[in-house]
Structure formats: structure tokens, C-alpha cells
DSSP file (Angstrom, degrees, kcal/mol; ACC not computed):
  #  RESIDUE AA STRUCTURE BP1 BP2  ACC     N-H-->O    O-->H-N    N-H-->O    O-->H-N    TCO  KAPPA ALPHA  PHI   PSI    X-CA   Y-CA   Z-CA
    1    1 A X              0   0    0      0, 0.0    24,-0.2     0, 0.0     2,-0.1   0.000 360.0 360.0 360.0 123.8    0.0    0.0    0.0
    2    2 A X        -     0   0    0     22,-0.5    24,-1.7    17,-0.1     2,-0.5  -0.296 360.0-176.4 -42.3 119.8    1.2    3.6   -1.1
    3    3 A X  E     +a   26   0A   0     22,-0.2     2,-0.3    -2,-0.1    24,-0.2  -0.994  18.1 163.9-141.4 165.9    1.3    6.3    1.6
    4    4 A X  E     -a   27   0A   0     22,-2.2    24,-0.9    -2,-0.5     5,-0.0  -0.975  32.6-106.1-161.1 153.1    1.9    9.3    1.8
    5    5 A X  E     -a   28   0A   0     -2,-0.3    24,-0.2    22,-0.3    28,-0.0  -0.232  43.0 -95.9 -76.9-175.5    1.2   12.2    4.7
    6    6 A X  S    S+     0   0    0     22,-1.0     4,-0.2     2,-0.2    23,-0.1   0.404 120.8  52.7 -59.2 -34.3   -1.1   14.7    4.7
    7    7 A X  S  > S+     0   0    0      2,-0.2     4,-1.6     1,-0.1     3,-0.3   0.691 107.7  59.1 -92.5 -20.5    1.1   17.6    3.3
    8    8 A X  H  > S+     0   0    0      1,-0.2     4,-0.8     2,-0.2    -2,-0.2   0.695 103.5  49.1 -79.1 -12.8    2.0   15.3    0.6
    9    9 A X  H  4 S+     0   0    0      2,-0.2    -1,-0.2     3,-0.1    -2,-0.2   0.533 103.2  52.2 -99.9  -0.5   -1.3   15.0   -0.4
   10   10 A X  H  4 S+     0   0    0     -3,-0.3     3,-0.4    -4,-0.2    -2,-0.2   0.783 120.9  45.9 -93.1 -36.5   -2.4   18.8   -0.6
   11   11 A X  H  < S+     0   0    0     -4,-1.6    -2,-0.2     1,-0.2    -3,-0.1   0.634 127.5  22.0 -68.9  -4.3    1.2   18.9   -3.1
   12   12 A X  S >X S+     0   0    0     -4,-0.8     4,-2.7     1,-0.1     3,-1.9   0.128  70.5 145.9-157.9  33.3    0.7   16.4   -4.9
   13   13 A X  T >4 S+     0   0    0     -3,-0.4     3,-0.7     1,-0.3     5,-0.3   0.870  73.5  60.2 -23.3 -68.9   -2.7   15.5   -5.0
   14   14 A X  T >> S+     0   0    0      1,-0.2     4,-1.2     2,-0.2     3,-0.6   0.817 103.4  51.7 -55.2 -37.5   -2.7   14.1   -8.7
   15   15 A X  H <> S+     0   0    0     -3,-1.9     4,-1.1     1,-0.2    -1,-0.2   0.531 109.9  58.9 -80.5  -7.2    0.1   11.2   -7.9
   16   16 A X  H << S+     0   0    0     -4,-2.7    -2,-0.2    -3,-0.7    -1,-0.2   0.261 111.0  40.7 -99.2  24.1   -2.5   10.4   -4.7
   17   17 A X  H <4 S+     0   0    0     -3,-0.6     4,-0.3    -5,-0.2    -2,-0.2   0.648 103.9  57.3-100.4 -57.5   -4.7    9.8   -7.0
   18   18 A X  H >X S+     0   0    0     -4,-1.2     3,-1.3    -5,-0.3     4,-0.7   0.843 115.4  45.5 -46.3 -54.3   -2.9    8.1   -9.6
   19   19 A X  H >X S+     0   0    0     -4,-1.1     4,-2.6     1,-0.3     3,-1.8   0.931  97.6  68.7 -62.7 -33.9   -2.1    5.5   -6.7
   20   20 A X  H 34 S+     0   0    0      1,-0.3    19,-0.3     2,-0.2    -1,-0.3   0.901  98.2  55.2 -45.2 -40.9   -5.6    5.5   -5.5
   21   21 A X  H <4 S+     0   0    0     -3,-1.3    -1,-0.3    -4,-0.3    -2,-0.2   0.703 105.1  47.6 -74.8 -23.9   -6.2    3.7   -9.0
   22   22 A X  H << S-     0   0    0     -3,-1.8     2,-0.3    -4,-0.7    -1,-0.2   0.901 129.0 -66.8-101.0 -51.0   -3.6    0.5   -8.5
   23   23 A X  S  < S-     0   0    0     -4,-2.6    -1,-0.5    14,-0.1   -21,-0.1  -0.952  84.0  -5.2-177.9-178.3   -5.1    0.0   -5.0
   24   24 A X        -     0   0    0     -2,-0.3   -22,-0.5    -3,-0.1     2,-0.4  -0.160  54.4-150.4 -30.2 118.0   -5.7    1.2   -1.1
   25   25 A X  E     - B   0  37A   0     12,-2.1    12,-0.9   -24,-0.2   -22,-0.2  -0.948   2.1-152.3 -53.4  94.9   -3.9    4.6   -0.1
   26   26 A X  E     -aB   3  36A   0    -24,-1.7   -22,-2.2    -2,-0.4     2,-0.5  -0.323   6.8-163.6 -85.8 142.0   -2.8    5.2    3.5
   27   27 A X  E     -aB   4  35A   0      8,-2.8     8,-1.6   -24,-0.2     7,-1.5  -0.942   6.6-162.9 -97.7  99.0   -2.6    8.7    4.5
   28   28 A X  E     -aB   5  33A   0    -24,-0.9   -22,-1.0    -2,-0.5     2,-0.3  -0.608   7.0-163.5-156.7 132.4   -0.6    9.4    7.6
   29   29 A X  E >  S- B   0  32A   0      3,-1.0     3,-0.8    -2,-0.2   -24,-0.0  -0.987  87.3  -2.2-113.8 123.4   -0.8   12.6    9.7
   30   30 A X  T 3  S-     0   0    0     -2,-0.3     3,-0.1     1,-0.2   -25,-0.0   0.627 130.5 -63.1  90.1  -6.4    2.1   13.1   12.2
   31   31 A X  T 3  S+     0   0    0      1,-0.1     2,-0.8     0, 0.0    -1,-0.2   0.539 122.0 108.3  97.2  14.2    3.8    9.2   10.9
   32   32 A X  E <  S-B   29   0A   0     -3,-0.8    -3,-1.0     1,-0.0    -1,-0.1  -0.725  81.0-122.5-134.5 119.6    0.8    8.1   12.3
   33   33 A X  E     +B   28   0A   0     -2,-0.8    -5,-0.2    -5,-0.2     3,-0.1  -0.119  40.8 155.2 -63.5 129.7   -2.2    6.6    9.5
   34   34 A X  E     +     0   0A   0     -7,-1.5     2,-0.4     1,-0.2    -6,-0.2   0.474  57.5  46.6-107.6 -23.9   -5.7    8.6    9.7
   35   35 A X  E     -B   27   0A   0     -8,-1.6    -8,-2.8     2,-0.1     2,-0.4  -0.965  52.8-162.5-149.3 145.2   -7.0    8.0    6.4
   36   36 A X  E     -B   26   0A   0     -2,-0.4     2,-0.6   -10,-0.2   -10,-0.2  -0.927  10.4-160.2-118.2 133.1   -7.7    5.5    3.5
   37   37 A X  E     +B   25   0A   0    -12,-0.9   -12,-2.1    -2,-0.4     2,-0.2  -0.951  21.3 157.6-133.0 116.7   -8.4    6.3   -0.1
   38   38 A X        -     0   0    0     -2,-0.6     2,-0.3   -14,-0.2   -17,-0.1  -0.698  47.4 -88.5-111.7 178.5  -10.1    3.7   -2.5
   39   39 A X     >  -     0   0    0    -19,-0.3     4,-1.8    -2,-0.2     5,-0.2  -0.438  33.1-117.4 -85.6 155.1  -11.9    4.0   -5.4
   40   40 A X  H  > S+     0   0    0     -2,-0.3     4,-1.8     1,-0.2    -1,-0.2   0.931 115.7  69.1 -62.5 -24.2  -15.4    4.5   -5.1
   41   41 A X  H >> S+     0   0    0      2,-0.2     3,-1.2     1,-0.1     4,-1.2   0.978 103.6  44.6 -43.4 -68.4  -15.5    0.8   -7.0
   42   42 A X  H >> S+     0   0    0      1,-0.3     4,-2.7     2,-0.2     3,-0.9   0.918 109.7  54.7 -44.5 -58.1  -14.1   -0.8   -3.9
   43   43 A X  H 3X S+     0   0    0     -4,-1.8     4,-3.2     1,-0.3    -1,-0.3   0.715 107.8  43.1 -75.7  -4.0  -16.1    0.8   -1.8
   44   44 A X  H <X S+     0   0    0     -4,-1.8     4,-1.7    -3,-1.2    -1,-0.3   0.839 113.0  55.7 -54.1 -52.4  -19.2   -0.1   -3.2
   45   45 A X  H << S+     0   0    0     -4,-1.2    -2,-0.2    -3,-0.9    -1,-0.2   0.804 113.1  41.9 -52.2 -39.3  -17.7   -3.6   -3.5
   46   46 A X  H >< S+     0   0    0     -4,-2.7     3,-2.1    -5,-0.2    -2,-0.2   0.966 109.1  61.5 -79.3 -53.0  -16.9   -3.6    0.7
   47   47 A X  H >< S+     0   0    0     -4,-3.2     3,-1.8     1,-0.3    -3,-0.2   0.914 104.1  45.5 -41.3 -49.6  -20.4   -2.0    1.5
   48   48 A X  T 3< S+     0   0    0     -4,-1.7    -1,-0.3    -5,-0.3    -2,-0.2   0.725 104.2  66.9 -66.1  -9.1  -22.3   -4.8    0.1
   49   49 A X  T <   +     0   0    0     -3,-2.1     2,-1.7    -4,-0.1    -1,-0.2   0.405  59.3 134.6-100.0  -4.1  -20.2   -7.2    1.8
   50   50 A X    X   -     0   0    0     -3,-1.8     2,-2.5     1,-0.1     3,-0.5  -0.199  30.2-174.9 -68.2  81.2  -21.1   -6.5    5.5
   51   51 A X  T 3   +     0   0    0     -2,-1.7    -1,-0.1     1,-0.3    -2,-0.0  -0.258  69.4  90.6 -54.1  49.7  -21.5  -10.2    7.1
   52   52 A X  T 3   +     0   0    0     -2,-2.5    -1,-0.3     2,-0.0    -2,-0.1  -0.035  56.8 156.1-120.3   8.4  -22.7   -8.4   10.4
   53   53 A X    <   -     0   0    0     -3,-0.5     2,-0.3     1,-0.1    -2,-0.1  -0.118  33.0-147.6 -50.3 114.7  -26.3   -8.7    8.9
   54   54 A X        -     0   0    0      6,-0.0     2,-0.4     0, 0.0    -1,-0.1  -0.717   7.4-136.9-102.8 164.0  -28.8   -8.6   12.3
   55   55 A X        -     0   0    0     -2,-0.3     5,-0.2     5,-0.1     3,-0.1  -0.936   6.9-147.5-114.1  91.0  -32.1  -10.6   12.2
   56   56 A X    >>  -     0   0    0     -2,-0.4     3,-2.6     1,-0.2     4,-0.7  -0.445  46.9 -71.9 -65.7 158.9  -35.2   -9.3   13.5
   57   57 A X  T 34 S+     0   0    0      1,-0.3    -1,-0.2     2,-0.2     0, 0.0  -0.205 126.5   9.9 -11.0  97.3  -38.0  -11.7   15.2
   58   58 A X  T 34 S+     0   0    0     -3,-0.1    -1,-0.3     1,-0.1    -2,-0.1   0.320 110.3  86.8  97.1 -22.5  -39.2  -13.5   12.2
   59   59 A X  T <4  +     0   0    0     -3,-2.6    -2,-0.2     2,-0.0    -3,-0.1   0.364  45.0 126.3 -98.6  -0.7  -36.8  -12.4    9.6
   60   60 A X     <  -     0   0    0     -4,-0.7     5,-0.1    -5,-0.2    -5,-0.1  -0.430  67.1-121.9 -36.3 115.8  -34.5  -14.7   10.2
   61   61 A X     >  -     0   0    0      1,-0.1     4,-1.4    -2,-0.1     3,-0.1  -0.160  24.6-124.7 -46.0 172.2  -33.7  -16.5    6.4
   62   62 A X  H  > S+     0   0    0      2,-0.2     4,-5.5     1,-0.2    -1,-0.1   0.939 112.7  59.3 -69.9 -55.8  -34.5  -20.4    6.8
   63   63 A X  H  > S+     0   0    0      1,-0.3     4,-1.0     2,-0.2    -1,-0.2   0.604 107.5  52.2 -63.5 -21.0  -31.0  -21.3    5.6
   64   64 A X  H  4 S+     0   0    0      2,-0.2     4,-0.3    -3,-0.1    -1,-0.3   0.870 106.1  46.7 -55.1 -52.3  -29.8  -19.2    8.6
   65   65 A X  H >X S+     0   0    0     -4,-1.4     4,-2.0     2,-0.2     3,-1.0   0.875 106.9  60.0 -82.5 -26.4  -31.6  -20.7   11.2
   66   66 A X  H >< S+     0   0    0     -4,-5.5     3,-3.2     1,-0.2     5,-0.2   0.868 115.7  40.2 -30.2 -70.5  -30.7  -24.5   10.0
   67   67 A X  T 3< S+     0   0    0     -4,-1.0    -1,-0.2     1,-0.4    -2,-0.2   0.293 109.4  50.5 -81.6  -1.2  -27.4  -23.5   10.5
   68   68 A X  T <4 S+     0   0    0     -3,-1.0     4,-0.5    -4,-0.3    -1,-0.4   0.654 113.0  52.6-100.1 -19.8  -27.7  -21.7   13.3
   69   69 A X  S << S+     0   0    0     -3,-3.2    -2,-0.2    -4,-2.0    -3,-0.1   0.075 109.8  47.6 -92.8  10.0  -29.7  -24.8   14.9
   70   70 A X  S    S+     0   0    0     -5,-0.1    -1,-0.2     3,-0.1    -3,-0.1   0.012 101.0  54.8-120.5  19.4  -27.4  -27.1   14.2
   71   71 A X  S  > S+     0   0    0     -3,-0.4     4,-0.8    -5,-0.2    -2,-0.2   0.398 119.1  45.3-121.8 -22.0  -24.0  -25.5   15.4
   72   72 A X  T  4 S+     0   0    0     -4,-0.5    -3,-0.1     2,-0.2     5,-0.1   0.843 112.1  51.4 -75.2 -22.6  -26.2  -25.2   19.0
   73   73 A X  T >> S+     0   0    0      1,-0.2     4,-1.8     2,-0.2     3,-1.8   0.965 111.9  52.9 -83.5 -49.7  -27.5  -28.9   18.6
   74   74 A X  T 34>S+     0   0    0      1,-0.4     5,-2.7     2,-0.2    -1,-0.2   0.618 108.8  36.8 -97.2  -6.4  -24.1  -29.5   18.2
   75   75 A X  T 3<5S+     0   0    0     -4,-0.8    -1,-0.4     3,-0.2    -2,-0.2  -0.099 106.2  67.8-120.0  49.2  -22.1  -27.9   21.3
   76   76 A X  T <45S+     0   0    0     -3,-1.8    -2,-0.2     0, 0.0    -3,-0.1   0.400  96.3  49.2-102.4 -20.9  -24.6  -28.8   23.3
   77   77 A X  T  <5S-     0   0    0     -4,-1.8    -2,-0.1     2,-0.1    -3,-0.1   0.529 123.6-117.8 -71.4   3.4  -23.6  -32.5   22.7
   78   78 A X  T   5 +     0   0    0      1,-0.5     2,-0.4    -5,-0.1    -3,-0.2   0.883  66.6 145.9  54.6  54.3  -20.6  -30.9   23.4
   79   79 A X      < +     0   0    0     -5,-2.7    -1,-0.5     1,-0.1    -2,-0.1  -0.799  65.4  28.4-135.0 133.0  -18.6  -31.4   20.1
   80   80 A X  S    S+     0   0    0     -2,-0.4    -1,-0.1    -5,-0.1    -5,-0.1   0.761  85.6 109.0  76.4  43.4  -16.0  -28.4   18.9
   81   81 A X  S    S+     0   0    0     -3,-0.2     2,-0.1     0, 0.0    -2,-0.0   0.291  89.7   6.4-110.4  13.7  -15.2  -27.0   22.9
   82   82 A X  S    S-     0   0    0      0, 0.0     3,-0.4     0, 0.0    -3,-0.0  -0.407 116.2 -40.4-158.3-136.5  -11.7  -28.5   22.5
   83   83 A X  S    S+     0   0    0      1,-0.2     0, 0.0    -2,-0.1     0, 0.0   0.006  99.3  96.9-109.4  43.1   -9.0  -30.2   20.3
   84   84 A X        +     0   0    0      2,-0.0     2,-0.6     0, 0.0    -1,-0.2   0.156  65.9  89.4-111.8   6.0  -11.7  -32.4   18.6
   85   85 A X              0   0    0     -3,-0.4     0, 0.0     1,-0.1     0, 0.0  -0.898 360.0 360.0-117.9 134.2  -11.9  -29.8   15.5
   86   86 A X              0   0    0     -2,-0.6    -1,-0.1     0, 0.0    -3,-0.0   0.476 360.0 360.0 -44.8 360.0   -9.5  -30.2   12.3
């Protein structure tokens, strides 16, 4: 990843740009990174991707709750609390 401070980036704005295109750009104020510059592609790409997805009462998908009722079924037999998992 490209970085560059904060004062490099009001002079030379057009090569933080340029980088922006090849991939992620760290920005560092002080030696110490504040700020990240992708292309609005990525972030579009990263927004859709958030696997923190909550569940109201009832809105659980089906294929969720299998699988969420079978990883309880299954430490409660008390399988995958130890060194019994690959």
C-alpha cells in the first residue's frame, strides 16, 4: 500500500490519486495513519459485503436458522469445545 502524509497529499494530490487507482492509499498525519483512499469501485464492492447482517423476530432466512440450529445442537452434545476440530 502507497502512503503518503497529509502535506503530501495537498502537493501532490494528482500522484495520490494516480495510486488510488492501482489499490488502497494510506494517508498518515504526524507518521501516524488517519486516512484511507479507495476507489469508489471498492467501496461499493466492501459496503455490500457487510456479514454483520442482524435478524429481527421473524426475519431470520430459513437457511440461517438451519445453521444456526445445528452449530447449538451441536455444542450442546458438546462437540468443537476442544481439540476435537481439524
Amino acid at each position: 500500500m502507497r502512503r503518503f502524509s497529509l502535506t503530501e497529499l495537498n502537493n501532490r494530490s494528482g500522484e495520490v490519486v494516480e495510486a488510488a487507482y492501482s489499490g488502497p492509499v494510506e494517508i498518515t498525519r504526524h507518521g501516524k495513519p488517519k486516512f484511507i483512499i479507495i476507489t469508489a469501485e471498492e467501496y461499493a464492492r466492501l459496503a455490500r459485503r457487510d456479514p454483520r447482517r442482524v435478524y429481527g423476530v421473524g426475519e431470520t432466512p430459513d437457511e440461517v436458522a438451519d445453521a444456526f440450529a445445528q452449530e447449538l445442537d451441536r455444542l450442546s452434545r458438546g462437540e468443537g469445545y476442544g481439540d476435537d476440530e481439524p
